[in-house]
N, C-alpha and C positions, 0 to 999 in steps of 0.2 A: 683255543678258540681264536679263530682270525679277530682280526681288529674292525669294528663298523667303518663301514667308508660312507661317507659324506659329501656332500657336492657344495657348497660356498656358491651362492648364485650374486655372479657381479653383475650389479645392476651402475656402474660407472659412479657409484658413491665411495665414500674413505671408508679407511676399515677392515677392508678385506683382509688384510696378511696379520693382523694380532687377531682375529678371530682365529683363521685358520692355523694360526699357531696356538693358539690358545686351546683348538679343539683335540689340534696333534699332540700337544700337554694332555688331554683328557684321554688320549689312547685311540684319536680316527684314526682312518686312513681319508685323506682330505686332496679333492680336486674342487677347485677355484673357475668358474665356469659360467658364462652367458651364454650359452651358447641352447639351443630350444633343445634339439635332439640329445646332447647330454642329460638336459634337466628330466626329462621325458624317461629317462632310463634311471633317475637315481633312487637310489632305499632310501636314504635320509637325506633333507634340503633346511639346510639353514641360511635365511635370508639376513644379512645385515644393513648396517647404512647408517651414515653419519651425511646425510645431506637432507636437499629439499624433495618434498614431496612432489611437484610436477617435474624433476626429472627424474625419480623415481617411477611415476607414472608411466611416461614417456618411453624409459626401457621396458616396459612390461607389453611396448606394442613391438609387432612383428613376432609373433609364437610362442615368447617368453610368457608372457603371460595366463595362455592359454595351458601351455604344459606348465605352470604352477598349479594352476585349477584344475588339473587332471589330476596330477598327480596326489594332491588336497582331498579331492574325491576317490581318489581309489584307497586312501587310507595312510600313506606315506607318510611318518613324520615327519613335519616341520618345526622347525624353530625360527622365529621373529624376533629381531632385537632391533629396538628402537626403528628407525623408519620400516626397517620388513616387518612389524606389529601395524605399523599407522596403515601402510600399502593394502593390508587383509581389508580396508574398510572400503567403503562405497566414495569415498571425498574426504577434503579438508579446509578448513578453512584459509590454510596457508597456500593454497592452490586452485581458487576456485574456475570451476569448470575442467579439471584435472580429474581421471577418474583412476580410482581403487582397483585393487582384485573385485571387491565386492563380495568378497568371500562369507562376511560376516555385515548385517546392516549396522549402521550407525557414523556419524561421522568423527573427525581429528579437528578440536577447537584450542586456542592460545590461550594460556593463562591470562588470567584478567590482569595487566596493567597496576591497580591498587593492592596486590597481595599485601598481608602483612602477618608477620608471624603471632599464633597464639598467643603466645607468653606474655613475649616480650616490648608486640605492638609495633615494632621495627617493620621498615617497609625491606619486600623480598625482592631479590632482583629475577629479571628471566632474561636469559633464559636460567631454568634450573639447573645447578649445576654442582656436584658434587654430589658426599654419601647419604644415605636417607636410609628409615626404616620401614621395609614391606613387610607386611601382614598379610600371610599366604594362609589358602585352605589348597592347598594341592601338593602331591607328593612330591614333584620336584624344587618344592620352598619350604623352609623351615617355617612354622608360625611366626616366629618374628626374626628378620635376617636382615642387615644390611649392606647393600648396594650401591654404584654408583651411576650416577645422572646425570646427562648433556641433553637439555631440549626445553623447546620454549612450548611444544603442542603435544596434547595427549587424549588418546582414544574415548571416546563416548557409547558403547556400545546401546543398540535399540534395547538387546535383550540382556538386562542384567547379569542373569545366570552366565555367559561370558565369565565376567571377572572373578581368578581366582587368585587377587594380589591388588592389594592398594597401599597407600603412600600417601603423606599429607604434606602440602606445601604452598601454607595459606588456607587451605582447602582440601579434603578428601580428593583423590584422584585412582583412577586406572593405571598398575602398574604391571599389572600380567590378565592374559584373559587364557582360556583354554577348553577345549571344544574336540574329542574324536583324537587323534593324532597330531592336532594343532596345538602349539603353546607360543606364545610369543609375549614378551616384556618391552617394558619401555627405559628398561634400566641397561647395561652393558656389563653382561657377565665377566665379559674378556677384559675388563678394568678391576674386578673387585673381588680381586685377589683369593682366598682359601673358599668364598661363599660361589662366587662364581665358575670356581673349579667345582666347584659340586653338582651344584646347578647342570652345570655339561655333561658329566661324567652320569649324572644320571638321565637325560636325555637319550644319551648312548646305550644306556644298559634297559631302556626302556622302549615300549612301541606303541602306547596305547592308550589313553585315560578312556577307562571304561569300567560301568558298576563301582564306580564308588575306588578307583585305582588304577594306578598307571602299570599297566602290564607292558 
């Protein structure tokens, strides 16, 4: 059986080359791409991003965009990590007047300032950073799995049923949602090492969360 090949959509954020090697570790075949009429043609689209949300925005005007919500519509999967999770929404706070895919309603708001841990009452820094533990109900997460995290803002979905991953810190949080062919996290696979290779590897071998399963 061939190798899935994947399109890496560069949207001018960091990131790109340890994901796409990350996913060539999971067994793609991986091309690295902004380009509309590329995206327009791929099987599977993983969006990453280690930046800010309005210039995330920003590259998703001129066709990028469009052929992401086509391709979202016709059933393709994608994959979302960290800003290509926040971009699926309508806005954010760290960008206002910036606008999303829109894919999914809801907006991306900043940790509150005063976090402070359960326990131990210590105050938390943001941005958050480092490993955490997500609590998935969806096949490509383990019920309880840890991950790693760089980001100071996280998704708010309108409609619950979205999130199938969360994470505490300070606070219950959105750490995966997934919807049709959609899955997207706010954690970084391509950092966290034997959980994160999994993560991908099944992504790849899969096309589908539908009835209760990811076919």
């Amino acid at each position: 059986m061939s190798a899935p090949a994947v399109v890496v959509v560069d949207l001018g954020a960091g990131n790109l080359r340890s994901v796409a090697r990350a996913l060539e570790r999971a067994g793609a075949r991986v091309t690295v791409s902004g380009d509309a009429a590329v995206l327009s043609r791929a099987d599977r689209l993983v969006v990453p991003g280690q930046g800010a949300f309005r210039d995330g925005a920003a590259a998703l005007v001129g066709g990028v965009g469009e052929a992401l919500r086509e391709r979202i519509e016709a059933g393709v999967p994608y994959l979302g990590l960290c800003l290509g999770m926040q971009l699926l929404f309508e806005r954010s706070e760290e960008a206002p007047g910036a606008r999303g895919l829109g894919v999914f309603e809801g907006t991306v708001v900043r940790f509150a300032s005063d976090l402070t841990d359960a326990e131990t009452r210590a105050r938390l820094k943001v941005p958050h950073m480092g490993w955490n533990e997500v609590r998935g109900a969806h096949p490509l997460l383990d019920e309880s799995v840890w991950f790693y995290f760089v980001h100071s803002f996280y998704c708010v979905p309108e409609d619950t049923s979205l999130v199938v991953g969360t994470a505490d810190y300070g606070d219950n949080f959105c750490a995966a949602i997934a919807r049709g062919s959609v899955f997207a996290c706010q954690f970084h696979p391509e950092k966290s090492q034997d959980a994160g290779a999994l993560l991908l590897e099944r992504f790849l071998a899969g096309r589908r969360w539908e009835a209760g399963r990811w076919s």
